[in-house]
C-alpha positions as CSV (number, residue, x, y, z in Angstrom):
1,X,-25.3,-4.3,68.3
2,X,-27.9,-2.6,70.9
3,X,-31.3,-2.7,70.0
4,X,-34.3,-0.4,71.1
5,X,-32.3,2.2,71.6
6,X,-31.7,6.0,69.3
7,X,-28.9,6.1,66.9
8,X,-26.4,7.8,68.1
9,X,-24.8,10.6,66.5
10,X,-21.5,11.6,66.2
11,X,-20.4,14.9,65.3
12,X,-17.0,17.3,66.0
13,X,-19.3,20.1,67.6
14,X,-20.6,17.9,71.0
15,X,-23.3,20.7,71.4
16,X,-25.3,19.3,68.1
17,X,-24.8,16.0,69.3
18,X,-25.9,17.0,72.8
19,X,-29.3,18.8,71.7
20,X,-30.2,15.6,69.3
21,X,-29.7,13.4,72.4
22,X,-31.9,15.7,74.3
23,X,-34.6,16.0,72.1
24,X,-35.1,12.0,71.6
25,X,-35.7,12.9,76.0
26,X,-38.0,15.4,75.4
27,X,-40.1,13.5,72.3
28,X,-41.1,11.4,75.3
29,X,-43.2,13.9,76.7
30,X,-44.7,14.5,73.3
31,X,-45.9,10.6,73.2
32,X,-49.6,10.4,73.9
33,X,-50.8,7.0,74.8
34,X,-54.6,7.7,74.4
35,X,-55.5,7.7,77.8
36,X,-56.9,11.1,77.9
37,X,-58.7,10.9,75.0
38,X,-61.5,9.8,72.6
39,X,-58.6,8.8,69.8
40,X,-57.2,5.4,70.6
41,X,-53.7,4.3,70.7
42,X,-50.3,6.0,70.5
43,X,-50.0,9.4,68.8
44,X,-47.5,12.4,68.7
45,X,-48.7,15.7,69.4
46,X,-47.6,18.8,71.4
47,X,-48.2,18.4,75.6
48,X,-51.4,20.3,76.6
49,X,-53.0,20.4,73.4
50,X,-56.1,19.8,72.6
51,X,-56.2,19.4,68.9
52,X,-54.0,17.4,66.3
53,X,-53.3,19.2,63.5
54,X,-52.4,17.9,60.1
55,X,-49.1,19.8,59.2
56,X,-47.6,18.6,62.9
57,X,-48.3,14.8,62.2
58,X,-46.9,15.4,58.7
59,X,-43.5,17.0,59.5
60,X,-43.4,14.9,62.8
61,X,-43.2,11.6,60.5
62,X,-39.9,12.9,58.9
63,X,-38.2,12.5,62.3
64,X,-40.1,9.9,63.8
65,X,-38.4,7.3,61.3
66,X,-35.3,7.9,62.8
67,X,-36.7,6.7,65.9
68,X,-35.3,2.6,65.7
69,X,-39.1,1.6,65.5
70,X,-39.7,3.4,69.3
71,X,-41.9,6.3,68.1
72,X,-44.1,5.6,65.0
73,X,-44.6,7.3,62.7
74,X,-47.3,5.7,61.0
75,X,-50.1,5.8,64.3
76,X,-50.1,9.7,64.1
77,X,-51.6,10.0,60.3
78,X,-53.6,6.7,60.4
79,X,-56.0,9.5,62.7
80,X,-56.6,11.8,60.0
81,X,-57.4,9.0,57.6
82,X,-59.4,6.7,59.6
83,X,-61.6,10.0,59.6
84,X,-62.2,10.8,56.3
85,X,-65.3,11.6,55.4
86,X,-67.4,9.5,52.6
87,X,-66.6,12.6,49.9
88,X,-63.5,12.3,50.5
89,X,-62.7,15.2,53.1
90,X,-60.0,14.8,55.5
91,X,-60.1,18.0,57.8
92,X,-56.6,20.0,58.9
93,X,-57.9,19.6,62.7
94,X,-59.3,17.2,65.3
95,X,-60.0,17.8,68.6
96,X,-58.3,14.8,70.8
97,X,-61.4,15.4,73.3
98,X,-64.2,14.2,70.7
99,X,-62.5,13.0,67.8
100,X,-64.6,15.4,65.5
101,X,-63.1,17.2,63.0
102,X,-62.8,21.3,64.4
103,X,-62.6,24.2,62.3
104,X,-62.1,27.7,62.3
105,X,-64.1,30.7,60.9
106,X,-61.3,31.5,58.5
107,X,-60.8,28.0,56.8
108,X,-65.0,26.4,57.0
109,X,-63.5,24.0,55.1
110,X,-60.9,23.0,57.4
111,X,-58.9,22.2,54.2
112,X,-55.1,21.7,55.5
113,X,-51.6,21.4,53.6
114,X,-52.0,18.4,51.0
115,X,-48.8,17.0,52.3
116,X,-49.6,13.3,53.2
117,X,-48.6,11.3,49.7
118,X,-44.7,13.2,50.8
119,X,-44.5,12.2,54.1
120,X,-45.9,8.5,53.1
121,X,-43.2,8.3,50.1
122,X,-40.7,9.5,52.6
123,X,-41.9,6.7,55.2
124,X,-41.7,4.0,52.4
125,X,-38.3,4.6,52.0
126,X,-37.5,4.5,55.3
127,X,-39.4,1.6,55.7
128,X,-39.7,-0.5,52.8
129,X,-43.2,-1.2,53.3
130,X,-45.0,-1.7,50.3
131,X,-48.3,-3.2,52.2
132,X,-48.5,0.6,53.4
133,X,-48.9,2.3,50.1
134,X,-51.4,-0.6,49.2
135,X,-53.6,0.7,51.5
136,X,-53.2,4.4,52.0
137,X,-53.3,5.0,48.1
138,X,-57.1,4.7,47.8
139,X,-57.9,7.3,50.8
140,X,-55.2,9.7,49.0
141,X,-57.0,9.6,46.0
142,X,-60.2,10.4,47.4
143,X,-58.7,13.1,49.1
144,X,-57.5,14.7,46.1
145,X,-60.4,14.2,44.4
146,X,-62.3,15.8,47.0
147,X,-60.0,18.7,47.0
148,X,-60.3,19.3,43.4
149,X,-64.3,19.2,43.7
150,X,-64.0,21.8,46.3
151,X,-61.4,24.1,45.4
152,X,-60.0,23.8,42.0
153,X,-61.3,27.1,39.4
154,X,-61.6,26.4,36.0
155,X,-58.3,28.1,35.5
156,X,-56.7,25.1,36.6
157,X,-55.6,26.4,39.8
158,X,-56.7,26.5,43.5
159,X,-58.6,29.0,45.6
160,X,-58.2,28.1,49.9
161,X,-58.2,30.7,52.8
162,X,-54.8,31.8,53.6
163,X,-55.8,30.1,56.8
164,X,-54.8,26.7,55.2
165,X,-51.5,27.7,54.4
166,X,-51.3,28.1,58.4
167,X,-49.2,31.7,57.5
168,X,-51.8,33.1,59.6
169,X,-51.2,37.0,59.6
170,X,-48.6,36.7,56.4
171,X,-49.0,40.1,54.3
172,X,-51.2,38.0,51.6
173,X,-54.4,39.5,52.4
174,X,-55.1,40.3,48.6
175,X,-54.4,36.5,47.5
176,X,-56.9,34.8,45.7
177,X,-54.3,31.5,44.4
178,X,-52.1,30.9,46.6
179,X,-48.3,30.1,45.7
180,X,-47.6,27.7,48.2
181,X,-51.3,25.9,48.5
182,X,-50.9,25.5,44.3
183,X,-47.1,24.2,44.7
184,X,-48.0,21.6,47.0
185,X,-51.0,20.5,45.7
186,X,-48.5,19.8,42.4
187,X,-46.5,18.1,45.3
188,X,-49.0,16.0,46.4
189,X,-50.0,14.6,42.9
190,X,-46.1,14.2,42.2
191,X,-46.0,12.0,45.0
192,X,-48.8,10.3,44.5
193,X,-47.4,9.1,41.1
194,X,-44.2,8.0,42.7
195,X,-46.6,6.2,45.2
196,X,-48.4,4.7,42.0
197,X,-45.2,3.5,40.6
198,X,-44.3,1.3,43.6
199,X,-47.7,-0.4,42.7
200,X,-47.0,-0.7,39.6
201,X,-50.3,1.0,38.5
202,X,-48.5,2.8,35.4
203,X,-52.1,4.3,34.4
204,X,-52.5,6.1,37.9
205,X,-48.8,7.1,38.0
206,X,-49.8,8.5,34.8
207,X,-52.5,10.0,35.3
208,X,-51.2,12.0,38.6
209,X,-47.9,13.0,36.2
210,X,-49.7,14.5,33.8
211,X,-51.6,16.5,36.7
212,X,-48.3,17.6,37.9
213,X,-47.2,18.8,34.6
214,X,-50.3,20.7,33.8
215,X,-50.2,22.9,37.0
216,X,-46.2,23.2,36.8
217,X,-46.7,24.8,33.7
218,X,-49.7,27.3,35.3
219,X,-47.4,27.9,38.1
220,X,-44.7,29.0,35.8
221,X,-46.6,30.8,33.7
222,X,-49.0,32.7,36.0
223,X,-46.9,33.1,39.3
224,X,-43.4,33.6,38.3
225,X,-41.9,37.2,37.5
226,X,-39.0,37.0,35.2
227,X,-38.2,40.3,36.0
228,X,-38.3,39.9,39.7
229,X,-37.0,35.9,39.5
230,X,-39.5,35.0,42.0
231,X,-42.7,33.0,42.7
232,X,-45.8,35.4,43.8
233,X,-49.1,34.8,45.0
234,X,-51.9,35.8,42.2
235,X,-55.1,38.1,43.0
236,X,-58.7,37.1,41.8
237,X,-57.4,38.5,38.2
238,X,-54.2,36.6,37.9
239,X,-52.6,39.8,38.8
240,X,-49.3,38.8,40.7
241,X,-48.7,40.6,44.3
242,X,-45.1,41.6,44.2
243,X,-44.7,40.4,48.1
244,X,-41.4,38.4,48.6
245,X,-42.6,35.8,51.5
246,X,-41.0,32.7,51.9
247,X,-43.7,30.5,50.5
248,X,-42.2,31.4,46.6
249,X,-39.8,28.9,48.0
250,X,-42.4,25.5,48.1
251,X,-41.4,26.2,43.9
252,X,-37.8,24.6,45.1
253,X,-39.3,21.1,46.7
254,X,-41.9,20.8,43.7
255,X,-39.1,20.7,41.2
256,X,-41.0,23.3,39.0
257,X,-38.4,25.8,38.0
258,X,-36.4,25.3,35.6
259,X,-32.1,25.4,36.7
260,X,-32.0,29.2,35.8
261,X,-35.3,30.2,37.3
262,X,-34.2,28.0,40.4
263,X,-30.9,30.0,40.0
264,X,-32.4,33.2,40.9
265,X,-34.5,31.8,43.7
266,X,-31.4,29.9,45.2
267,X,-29.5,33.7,45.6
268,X,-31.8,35.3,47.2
269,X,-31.4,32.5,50.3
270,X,-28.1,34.4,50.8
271,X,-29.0,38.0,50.1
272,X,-29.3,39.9,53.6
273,X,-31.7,42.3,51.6
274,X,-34.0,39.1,51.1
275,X,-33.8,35.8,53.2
276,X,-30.2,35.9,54.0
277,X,-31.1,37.1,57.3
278,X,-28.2,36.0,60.3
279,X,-30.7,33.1,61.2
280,X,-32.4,31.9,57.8
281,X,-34.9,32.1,56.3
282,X,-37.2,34.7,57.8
283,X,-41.1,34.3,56.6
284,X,-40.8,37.6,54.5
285,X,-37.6,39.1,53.0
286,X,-35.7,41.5,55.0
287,X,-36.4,44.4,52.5
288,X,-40.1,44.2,52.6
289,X,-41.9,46.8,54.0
290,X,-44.0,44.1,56.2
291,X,-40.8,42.7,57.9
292,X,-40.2,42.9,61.7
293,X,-37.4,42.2,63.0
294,X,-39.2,40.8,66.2
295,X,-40.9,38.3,63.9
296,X,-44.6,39.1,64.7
297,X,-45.8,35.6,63.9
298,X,-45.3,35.2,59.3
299,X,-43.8,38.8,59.0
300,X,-40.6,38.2,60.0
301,X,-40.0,34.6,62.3
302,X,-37.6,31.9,61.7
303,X,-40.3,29.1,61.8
304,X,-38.4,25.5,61.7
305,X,-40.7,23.5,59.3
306,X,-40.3,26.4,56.3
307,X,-36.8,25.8,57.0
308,X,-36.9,22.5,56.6
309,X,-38.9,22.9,53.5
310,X,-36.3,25.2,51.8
311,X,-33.3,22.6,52.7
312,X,-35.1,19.9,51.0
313,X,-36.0,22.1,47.8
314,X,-32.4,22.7,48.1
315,X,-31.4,18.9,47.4
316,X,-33.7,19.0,44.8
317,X,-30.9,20.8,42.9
318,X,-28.2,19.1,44.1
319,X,-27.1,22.1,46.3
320,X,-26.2,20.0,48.9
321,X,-23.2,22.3,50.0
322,X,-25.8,25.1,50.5
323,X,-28.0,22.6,52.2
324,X,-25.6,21.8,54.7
325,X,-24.5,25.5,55.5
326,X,-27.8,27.1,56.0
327,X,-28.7,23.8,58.4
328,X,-25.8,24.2,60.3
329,X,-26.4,28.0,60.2
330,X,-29.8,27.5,61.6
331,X,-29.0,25.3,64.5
332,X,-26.4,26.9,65.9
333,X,-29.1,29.7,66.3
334,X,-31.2,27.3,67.9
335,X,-29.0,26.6,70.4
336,X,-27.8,30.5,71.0
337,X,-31.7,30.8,71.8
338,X,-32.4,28.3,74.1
339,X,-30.7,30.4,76.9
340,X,-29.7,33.9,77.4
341,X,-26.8,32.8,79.6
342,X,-25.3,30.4,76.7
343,X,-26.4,27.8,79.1
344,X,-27.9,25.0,76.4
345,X,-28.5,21.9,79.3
346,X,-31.4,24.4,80.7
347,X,-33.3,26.2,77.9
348,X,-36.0,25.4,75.8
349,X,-36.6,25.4,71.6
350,X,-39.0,27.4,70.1
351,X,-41.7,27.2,67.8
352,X,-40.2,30.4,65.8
353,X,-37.1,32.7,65.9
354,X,-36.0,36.0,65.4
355,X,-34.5,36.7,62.1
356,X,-31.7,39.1,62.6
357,X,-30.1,37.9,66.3
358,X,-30.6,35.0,68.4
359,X,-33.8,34.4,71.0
360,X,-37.8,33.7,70.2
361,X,-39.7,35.6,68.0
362,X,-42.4,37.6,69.3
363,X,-46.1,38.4,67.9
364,X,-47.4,41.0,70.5
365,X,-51.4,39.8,69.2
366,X,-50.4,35.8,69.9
367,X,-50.9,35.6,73.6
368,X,-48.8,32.2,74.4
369,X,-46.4,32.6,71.0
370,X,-43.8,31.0,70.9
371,X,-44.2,27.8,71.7
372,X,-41.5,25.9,74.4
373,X,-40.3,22.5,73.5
374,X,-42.4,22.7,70.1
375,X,-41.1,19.6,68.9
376,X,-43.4,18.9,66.0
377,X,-41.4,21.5,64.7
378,X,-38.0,22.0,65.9
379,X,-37.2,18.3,66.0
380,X,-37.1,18.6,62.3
381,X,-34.0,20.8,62.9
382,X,-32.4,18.9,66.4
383,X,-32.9,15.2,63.9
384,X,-34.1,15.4,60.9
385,X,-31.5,18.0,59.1
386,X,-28.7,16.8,61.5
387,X,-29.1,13.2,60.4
388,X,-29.7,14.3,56.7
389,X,-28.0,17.6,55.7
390,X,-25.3,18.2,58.2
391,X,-23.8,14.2,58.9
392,X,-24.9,14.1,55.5
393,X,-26.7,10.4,54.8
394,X,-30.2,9.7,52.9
395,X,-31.2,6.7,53.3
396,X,-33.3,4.1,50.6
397,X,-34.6,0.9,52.3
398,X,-36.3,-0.5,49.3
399,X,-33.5,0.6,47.1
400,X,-30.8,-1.2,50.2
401,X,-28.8,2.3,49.3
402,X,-27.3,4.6,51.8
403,X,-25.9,8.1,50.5
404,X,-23.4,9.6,51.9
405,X,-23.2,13.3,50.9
406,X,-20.1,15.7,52.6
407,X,-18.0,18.5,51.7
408,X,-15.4,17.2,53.1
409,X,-13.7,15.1,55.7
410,X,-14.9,15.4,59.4
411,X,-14.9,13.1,62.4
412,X,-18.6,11.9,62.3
413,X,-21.0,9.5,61.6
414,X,-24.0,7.6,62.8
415,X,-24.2,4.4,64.9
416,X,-26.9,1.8,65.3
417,X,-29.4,3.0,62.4
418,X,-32.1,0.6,62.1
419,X,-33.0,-0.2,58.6
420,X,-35.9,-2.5,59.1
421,X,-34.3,-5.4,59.8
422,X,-30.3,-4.8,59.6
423,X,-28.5,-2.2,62.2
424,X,-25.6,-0.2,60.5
425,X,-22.6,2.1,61.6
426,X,-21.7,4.4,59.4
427,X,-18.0,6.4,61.3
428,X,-15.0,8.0,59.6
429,X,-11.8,9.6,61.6
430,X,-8.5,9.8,60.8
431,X,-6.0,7.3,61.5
432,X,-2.2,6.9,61.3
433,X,-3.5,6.0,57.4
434,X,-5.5,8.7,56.5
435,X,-9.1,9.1,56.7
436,X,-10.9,5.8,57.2
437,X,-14.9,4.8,57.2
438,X,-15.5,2.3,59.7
439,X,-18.5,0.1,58.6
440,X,-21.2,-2.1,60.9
441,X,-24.3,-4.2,59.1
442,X,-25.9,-7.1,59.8
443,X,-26.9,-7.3,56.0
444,X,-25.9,-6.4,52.4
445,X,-26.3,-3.0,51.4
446,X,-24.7,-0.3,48.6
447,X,-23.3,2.4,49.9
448,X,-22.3,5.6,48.3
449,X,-20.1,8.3,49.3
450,X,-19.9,11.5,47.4
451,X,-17.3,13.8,48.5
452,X,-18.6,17.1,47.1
453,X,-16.4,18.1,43.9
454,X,-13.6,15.4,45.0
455,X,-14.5,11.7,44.7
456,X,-18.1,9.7,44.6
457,X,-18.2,6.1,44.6
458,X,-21.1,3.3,45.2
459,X,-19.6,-0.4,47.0
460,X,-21.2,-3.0,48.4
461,X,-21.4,-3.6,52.1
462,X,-21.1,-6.9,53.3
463,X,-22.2,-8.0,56.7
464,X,-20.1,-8.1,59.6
465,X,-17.7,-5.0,60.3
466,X,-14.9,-3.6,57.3
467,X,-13.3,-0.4,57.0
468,X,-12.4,1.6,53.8
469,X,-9.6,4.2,53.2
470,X,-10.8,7.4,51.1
471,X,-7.5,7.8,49.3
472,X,-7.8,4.2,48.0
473,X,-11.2,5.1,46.7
């Protein structure tokens, strides 16, 4: 088998196979060798820029680790904790000029998206390295502990600028406790507990549990409307603000409604009236008086990371069909906007879409918006969702488990995945004896398929090559 080379994809619609081989091309340009700056060594960030932001190296490290070990993902975040500060602060920004933490007027605190124990969980399984979590555990624990100092109100919840959420001009300006900022802050210590467990620290794991259930339980009580079936921001007197945006949908990843309540969320994803737009999910339902159909920045864009985010709340409930729809929904509107012409080989992705037709969004007060090539982003979309939701495999290193999750029967697969150590091929097609999974490995692993509502199975996977027929299964 090749090494140091991308997996290859393979797919029965050669334009998603096309745009993931492209964008490995373009994530070249995104590479940053250090050169230019005061921050040493290799980092990812977009060309041109002059700050690294904390969201970007977090979503970028879901896509990176399909990389075969070329891009790491690991070099990108080691820069926000190498800086944290001696209470515990780790800033949202950093300028790549001076290395010093940069901050706006609307966020002092430079407080950022507490997503770092998600993305190193994620990593860990992609990786299987335990030495990792050893040592990014303590600087996650002083980062929430900073956090807490800083921002937590004796109602158990959390007060930040809506400038932290990054939904810049989202209709939230009476918000005093964010939806999303509290969800993910109950992500972060859910993680952090999973992160725990790998140690086998069963009193920290604990510990973060317990913080998880107690704001779950204020989240559910406080932000969701029974009548409405929705999450809503809160004002500065727990008053809920009956504004559907998609943030209500960070609820989905945090596993904090129960199946109904999810229920009700989950229909509204394909309700034209709310965030069944043509190209999902737009930043605020359709029906809102705040929406534009042009997208002016949160009232209205596609944006490819809250995408991402509702797909992955989505598998949360096993709604894997769903998953795989909207994903494949999604980038087909990707590639309708990257040219005018239909020409795909010549246009560029975007930071954010339109909602109701193909092409960019527009935000007429953003001079330079959207974004070309804003890979931090839209390579979650071109990689991440096309390896995951619509081939359809999650992979577990530590567990030596590969899931593969499908409808039904397509010509597709993956070829020459790294997992650490062992290179696998995962194809089916169908041959004069029905549909057949062609294996490659250079070591053990168990391997399940799960054909939605028909058959699911776990074998073993020796080394060497073997094939299996599904209707001996």
């Amino acid at each position: 088998m090749t090494r140091r080379d991308f997996p290859k994809i393979h797919f029965y619609d050669q334009d998603f196979v096309d745009i993931y081989d492209k964008t490995w091309a373009w994530i070249q340009d995104c590479w940053n060798t250090g050169e230019n700056s005061i921050i040493e060594g290799k980092y990812f960030s977009y060309p041109g820029s002059t700050v690294l932001r904390q969201s970007e190296a977090v979503f970028s490290s879901f896509f990176l680790v399909y990389s075969n070990r070329i891009y790491q993902a690991y070099p990108t975040l080691d820069i926000f904790y190498e800086r944290q500060e001696p209470n515990g602060a780790i800033r949202s920004a950093y300028n790549l000029t001076t290395g010093l933490a940069e901050v706006e007027p609307d966020n002092p605190e430079g407080v950022g998206l507490p997503l770092f124990a998600w993305a190193e969980f994620n990593l860990y399984h992609k990786s299987a390295n335990k030495k990792r979590v050893k040592d990014v555990l303590p600087i996650l624990h002083k980062y929430t502990e900073w956090i807490d100092s800083a921002f937590k109100y004796p109602n158990g919840l959390y007060r930040v600028p809506l400038a932290a959420t990054g939904m810049l001009n989202s209709p939230r300006e009476e918000a005093a406790y964010l939806v999303d900022f509290n969800t993910i802050m109950a992500i972060n210590v859910l993680y952090m507990s999973a992160l725990a467990e790998i140690l086998n620290d069963k009193e920290a794991s604990f510990h973060y549990k317990r913080q998880y259930f107690s704001l779950k339980t204020r989240i559910n009580a406080l932000m969701w409307d029974a009548e409405d079936g929705f999450y809503y921001d809160i004002d500065i007197n727990e008053k809920r603000l009956p504004v559907k945006t998609i943030a209500g949908y960070w609820p989905l990843l945090a596993e904090i409604p129960n199946d109904d309540k999810a229920e009700r969320l989950i229909e509204k994803l394909s309700d034209p009236l709310f965030f069944g737009a043509p190209h999902p999910f737009p930043t605020v339902a359709v029906n809102e008086p705040t929406f534009d159909e042009n997208g002016n920045g949160f009232r209205g864009s596609v944006y490819p990371y809250l995408t991402f985010m509702v797909i992955k709340g989505l598998e949360r409930y096993q709604r894997w069909d769903l998953a795989r729809d909207f994903a494949i929904r999604h980038l087909y509107f990707v590639l309708d906007s990257m040219s005018p012409d239909g020409n795909h080989h010549k246009g560029n992705l975007w930071e954010a879409y339109l909602p109701l037709k193909e092409g960019p969004a527009q935000w007429a007060a953003n001079e330079g918006f959207p974004r070309a090539q804003y890979l931090t982003y839209d390579a979650l979309s071109t990689i991440c969702l096309t390896i995951e939701n619509i081939v359809g495999l999650l992979i577990s290193l530590p567990r030596k488990t590969v899931d593969w999750i499908i409808p039904n029967l397509e010509i597709m697969g993956v070829e020459n995945l790294s997992l650490k150590k062992n290179m696998i091929t995962i194809l089916s097609n169908k041959s004069g004896r029905g549909w057949e999974i062609h294996m490659e490995s250079e070591k053990l692993y168990y391997f399940t398929i799960n054909i939605l509502g028909k058959k699911k199975k776990t074998l073993p996977i020796p080394s060497g090559k073997c094939s299996m027929l599904i209707d001996k299964l």
